[in-house]
N, C-alpha and C positions, 0 to 999 in steps of 0.2 A: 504494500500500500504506500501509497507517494506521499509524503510529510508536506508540511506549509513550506518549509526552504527549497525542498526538490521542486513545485509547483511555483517559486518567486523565484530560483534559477531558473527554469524553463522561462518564463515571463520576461527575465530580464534578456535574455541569449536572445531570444524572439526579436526581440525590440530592436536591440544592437543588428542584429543582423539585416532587418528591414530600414530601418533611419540612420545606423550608424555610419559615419566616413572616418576617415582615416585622420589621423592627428598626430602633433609630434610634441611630446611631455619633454621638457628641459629640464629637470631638478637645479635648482640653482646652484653653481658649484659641480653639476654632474653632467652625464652623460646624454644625448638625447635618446629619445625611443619611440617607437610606434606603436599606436593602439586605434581600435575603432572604439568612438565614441558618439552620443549625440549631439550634434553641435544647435544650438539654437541662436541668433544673432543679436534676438531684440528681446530678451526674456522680461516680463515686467513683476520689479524687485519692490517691495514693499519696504519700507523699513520707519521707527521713529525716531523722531529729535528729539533734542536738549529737552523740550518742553512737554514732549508727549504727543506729540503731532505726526500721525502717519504723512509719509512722504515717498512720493511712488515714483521711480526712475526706472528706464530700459538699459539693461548689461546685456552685454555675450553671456553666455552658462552655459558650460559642457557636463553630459552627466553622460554616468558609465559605472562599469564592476571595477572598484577596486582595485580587485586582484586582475585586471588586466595592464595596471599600472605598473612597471620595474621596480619603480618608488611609488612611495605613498607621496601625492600629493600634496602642495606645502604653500601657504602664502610668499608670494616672489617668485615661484616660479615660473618660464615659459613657454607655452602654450601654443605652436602653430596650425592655426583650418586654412585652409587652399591657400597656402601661399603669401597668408596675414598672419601677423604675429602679434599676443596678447601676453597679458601678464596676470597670473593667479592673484584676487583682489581676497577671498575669500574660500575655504573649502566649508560644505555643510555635508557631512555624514548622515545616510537614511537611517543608520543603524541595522539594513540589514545586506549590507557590502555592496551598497551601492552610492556614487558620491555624487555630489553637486560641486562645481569651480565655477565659480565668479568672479568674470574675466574685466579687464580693462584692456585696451589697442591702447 
C-alpha cells in the first residue's frame, strides 16, 4: 500500500517532469550544477511591514525536490533560467522536501 510520501513523490516527479526546465544552482563559493526545476517569472509574494501592512510585490521563485539540488540551497546564491541570471533573495522549505527560492535579477 502506497504511504502519503510515496503518493507527494509521485506528485512532485509529475510536476517536475511536465513544467520543469532546466537550471543552473551556483552555491556561493561552489561549484555550478544542473537541475530541472519550476521556474515561475512573476510569482506574487505577499509579505508585511514595519507597521503591519500586507504588501504585495512580483519575484522570480523556483521551486523543486531538494534532493535534486548538489547543495542545499542558500541565501546569495546563483541561480541561472534560459540564459538570465538571478540571485537567491530567500529559501522557504515545504517541509516535505520540496523548496521555494526567491529570486532577485
Amino acid at each position: 500500500m502506497a504511504t502519503w510520501d510515496d503518493g507527494l513523490n509521485g506528485l512532485n516527479a509529475a510536476c517536475i517532469e511536465v513544467f520543469g526546465q532546466a537550471i543552473i544552482h551556483t552555491p556561493a563559493g561552489g561549484e555550478p550544477s544542473e537541475l530541472s526545476a519550476i521556474f515561475d517569472s512573476s510569482r506574487e509574494i505577499t509579505t508585511i511591514d514595519a507597521v503591519g501592512v500586507p504588501v504585495q510585490s512580483y519575484r522570480p521563485v523556483i521551486e523543486g525536490r531538494e534532493a535534486d539540488f548538489a547543495t542545499r540551497p542558500a541565501v546569495g546564491d546563483g541561480v541561472a533560467v534560459g540564459g538570465i541570471n538571478y540571485r537567491v533573495m530567500d529559501v522557504q522549505p515545504h517541509g516535505d522536501g520540496w523548496l521555494a527560492l526567491i529570486l532577485r535579477r
